[in-house]
N, C-alpha and C positions, 0 to 999 in steps of 0.2 A: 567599457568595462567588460573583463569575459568571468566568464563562470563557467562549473564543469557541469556537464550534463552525461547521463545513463542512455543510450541509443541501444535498439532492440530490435533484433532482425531475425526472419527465421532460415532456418539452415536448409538446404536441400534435403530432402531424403534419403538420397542415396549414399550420405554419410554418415545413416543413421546405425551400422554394423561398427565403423571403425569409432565411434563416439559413445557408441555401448561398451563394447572393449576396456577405453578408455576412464569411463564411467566409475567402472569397475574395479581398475587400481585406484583409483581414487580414493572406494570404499575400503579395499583393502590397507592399502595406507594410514587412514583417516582410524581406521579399527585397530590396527598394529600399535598406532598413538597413544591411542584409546588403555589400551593394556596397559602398553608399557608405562605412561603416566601414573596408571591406579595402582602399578606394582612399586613404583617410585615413593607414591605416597605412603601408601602403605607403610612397605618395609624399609623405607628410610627416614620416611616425614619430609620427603624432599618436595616439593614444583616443581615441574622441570619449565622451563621456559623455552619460546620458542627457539631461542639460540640454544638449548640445552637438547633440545628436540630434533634439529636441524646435525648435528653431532653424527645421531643416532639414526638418521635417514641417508644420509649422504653419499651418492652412487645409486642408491635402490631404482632413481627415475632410467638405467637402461634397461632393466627387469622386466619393469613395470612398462615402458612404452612413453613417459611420460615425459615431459621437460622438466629440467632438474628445477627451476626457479615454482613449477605447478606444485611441485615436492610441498619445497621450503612455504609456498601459500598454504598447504593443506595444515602444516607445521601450526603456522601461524594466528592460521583459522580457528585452530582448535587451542591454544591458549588463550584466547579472545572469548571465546564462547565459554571455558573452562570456569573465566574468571568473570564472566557475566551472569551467569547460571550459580555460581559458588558451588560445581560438584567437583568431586572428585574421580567421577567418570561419568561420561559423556552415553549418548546413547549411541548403539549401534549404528553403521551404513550398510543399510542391507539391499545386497545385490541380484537376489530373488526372492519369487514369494507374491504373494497379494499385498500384504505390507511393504514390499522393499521401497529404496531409499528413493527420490526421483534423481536422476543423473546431475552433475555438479562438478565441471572442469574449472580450475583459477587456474588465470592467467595473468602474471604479473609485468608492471607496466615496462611495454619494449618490446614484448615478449611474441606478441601476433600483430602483422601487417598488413597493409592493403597491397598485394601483389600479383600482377596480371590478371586485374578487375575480380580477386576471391579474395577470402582472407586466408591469410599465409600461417602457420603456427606448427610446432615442432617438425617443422619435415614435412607437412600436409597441404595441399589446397582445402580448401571447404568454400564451395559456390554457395551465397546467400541471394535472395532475394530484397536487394539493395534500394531501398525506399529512401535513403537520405544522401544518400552520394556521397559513401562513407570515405574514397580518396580523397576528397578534402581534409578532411583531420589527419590528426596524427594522434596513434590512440596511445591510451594511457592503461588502465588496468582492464583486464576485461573477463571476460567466462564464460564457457558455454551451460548451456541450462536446458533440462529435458521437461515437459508437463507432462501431467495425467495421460494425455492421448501418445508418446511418445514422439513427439514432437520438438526439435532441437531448436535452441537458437542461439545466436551472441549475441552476447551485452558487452556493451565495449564505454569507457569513460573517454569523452573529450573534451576541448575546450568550444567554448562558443560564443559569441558576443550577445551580450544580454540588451532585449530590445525593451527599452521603456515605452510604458502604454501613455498616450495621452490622456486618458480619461483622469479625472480626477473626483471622481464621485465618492462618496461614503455609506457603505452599506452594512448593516445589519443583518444577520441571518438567523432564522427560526429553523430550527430542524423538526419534520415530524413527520408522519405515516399518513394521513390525507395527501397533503405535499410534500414532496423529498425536502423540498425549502422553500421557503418563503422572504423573501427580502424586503427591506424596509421599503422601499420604493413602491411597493403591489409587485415584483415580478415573482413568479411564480416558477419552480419546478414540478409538473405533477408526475404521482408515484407513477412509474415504469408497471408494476406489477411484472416484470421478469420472470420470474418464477413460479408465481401464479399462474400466469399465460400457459407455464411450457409443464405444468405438473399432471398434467391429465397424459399428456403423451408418455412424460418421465417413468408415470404409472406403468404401462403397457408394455416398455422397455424392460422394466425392472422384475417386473412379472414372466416374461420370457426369457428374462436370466440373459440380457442383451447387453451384454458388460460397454463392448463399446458404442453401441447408440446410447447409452449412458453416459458415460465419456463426454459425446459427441453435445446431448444437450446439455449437459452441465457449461460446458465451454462455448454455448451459445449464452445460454445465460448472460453467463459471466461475462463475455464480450460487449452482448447490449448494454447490461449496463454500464461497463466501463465507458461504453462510446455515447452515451446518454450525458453521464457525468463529466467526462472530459470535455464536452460541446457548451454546458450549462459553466462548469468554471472557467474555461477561456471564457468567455462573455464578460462574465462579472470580471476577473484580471485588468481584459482589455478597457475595461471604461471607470477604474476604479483606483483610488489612492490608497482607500483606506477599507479594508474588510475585518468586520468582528464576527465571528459564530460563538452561540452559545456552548456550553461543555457538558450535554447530553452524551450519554456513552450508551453505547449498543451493547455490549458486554454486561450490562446489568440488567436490561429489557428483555435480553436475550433468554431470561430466564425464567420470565411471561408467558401468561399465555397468547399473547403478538409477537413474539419470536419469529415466527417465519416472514410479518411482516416488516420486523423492525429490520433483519437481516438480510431483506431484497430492497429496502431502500439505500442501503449501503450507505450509513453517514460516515464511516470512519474511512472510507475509501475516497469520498466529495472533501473531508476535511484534509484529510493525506495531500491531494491533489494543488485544493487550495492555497495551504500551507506553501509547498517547493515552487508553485509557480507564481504565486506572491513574491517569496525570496530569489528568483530568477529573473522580476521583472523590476526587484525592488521598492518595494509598496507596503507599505503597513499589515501584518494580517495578525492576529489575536484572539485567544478562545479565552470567555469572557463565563464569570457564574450567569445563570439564565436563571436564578430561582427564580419565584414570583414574578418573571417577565410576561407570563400569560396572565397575570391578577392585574398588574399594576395598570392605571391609567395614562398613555405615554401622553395626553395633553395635560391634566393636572397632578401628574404623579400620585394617586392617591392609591388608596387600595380599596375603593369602593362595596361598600356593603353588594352589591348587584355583580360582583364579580362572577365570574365562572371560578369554581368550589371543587378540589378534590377530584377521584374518579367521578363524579357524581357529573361535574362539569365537563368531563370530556368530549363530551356531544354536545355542546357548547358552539358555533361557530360566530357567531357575532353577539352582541350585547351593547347596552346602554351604562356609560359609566352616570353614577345617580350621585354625584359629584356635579359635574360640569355641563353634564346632556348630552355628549359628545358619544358616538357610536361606532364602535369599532371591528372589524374584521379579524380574530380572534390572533390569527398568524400572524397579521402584515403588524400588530398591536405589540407583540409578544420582540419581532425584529427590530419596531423602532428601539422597544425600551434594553434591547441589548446592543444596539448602538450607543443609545445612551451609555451603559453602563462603560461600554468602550470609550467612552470620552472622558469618564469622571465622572460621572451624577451617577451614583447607585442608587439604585430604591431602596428607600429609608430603612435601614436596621439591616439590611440585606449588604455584605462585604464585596467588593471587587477580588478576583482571584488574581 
C-alpha cells in the first residue's frame, strides 16, 4: 500500500538572496490578489475564483521571476483560504518590517526535480542537505519555506510504501503537565520542561535586545521538543493497533494561569503527530471525551466517594477507590478508563464523542 508523505530538507544558504527575491514576488502577487478580489466584491458582488484569478495573473510570472504554474498556486491559495476564513480580504504578505510575512514559494506538482543530485525548479539549482535520498522519488507538489531564523527549506510530497507495525497493543493516553502522557500500560512520558530549562538564558538575550540569540533559542526549544515527541509516538505506533487519547485542548488552558506550562508540553503537536502516523501505518487512532476519566474507577467503574475532587484534587496523585479497595496511580487510572471509553463502555452518564 503507498501513501503520500511531506519530506523536509533544508536548503543551502547561499541561495538564501535568490529565494528572498523570489519570496518577494510572491508577496507581491498574493497582495495584488488580495486587492483585486476585495475590489471585485466590493464593486460588483463578484468571487472571483481561482480560474477567474488565473485570467488576471497570466504572463506576470516573467516580471516577477517566478514559474508561471508558482503564479497559478498563489491564485489558488488564496481562494482556498478566502473561503475557509469567509473574508472578503485576506491579510497582507508583508515583505519587510519586524512583522513581515515568513517566505513562501508553491510549487506545483512536476514543477521541481531531482537534478544533478540538487533540486531543479524554474531555471535554478538549489543544493539541499539530502537526509532521505530524495532521487528516489518522484515529487509531487512541493514549496520552499523560510523560519524565524531565515532559514530555507523544501517541502516536497511523495509517494512511499506504508510499513505496517507489528505491534498490536491497545493503549490509552492521559495528557497532563506532571507527564507529557501517560499510557494505560504505566509508560510514561515525563514533562521536557523545554522552556523552562532555556528561560533564564531567553532572559539575558532579550534584555540585550539579542534578536537572533533569541531566534536561536526559541528554535532550540522548539526542536527538543519536537524530537522528544516524535521518539515517544514512533514507539507507541510501532507496537500498537489501536491508540485513543483523551480531548484535552491546550487552547483553553492556555488561558490559565499553567499556560506556560501547558504550552511546553505541547499536546496538540504529540496528538498531531499521533494522528498522520497512525493513518500511515494504518492502525486505529481516536480522540475520545476524557471527562470524569480521572474520577472514575477503571476496576469497578464507579465514581467513588474518595475520588480526587475538582482543582482541589489536582495534587492528588494516587488514591484508594472506597468501592472495591483497589489503588490507583492517578494518570496511568485516568488512560485505562479512556481506553475504555475508546471501546464502548463510557462512564456512566458521561457520552462518547
Amino acid at each position: 500500500m503507498k501513501l503520500t508523505k511531506t519530506l523536509k530538507v533544508r536548503v543551502r544558504d547561499k541561495h538564501c538572496n535568490l529565494l528572498n527575491r523570489m519570496a518577494c514576488s510572491v508577496n507581491f502577487c498574493w497582495n495584488y490578489i488580495n486587492e483585486l478580489s476585495h475590489r471585485s466584491i466590493k464593486e460588483r458582488g463578484v468571487f472571483l475564483s481561482a480560474y477567474d484569478i488565473q485570467k488576471y495573473t497570466q504572463g506576470a510570472h516573467k516580471e516577477l521571476g517566478l514559474h508561471s504554474h508558482t503564479v497559478q498556486c498563489i491564485g489558488k491559495e488564496y481562494a482556498t483560504r478566502r473561503k475557509q476564513f469567509k473574508k472578503s480580504k485576506l491579510n497582507w504578505r508583508k515583505s519587510l518590517g519586524v512583522r513581515r510575512s515568513l517566505g513562501w514559494i508553491p510549487i506545483n506538482t512536476g514543477m521541481a526535480k531531482w537534478k544533478n543530485g540538487q533540486v531543479y525548479h524554474n531555471g535554478h539549482y538549489f543544493k539541499v542537505w539530502d537526509s532521505y535520498g530524495l532521487n528516489q522519488y518522484k515529487f509531487r507538489t512541493a514549496s520552499f519555506s523560510e523560519d524565524a531564523r531565515g532559514r530555507w527549506y523544501f517541502n516536497v510530497v511523495v509517494e512511499v510504501e506504508a510499513e505496517v507495525p507489528a505491534g498490536q497493543n491497545q493503549i490509552g493516553i492521559d495528557l497532563g503537565l506532571k507527564d507529557t502522557a501517560t499510557c494505560s500500560d504505566g509508560t510514561k512520558l515525563e514533562a521536557g520542561r523545554f522552556y523552562r530549562d532555556q528561560e533564564p538564558k531567553l532572559a539575558v538575550a532579550q534584555r540585550a535586545g539579542k534578536k537572533k540569540r533569541v531566534k536561536a533559542i526559541h528554535a532550540k526549544i522548539a526542536n527538543r521538543r519536537k524530537d522528544a515527541l516524535h521518539k515517544f509516538s514512533r514507539q507507541l505506533v510501532n507496537r500498537s493497533g489501536e491508540i485513543y487519547v483523551g480531548n484535552v485542548k491546550s487552547s483553553s488552558l492556555a488561558k490559565t494561569k499553567m499556560a506556560k506550562s501547558v504550552l511546553d508540553a505541547g499536546w496538540a503537536i504529540l496528538k498531531t503527530m499521533l494522528e498522520y502516523k497512525c493513518d500511515g501505518a494504518g492502525i486505529v487512532f481516536k480522540e475520545v471525551n476524557e471527562s470524569y476519566t480521572s474520577q472514575a474507577c477503571s476496576s469497578c467503574g464507579s465514581l467513588p466517594d474518595s475520588r480526587p475532587k475538582g482543582i482541589a484534587g489536582l495534587g492528588i496523585r494516587e488514591w484508594t477507590c472506597s468501592e472495591c479497595g483497589v489503588t490507583h496511580d492517578r494518570d496511568v487510572n485516568a488512560a485505562k478508563n479512556i481506553l475504555a471509553v475508546g471501546h464502548g463502555r463510557p462512564i456512566e452518564g458521561i457520552p462518547v464523542l
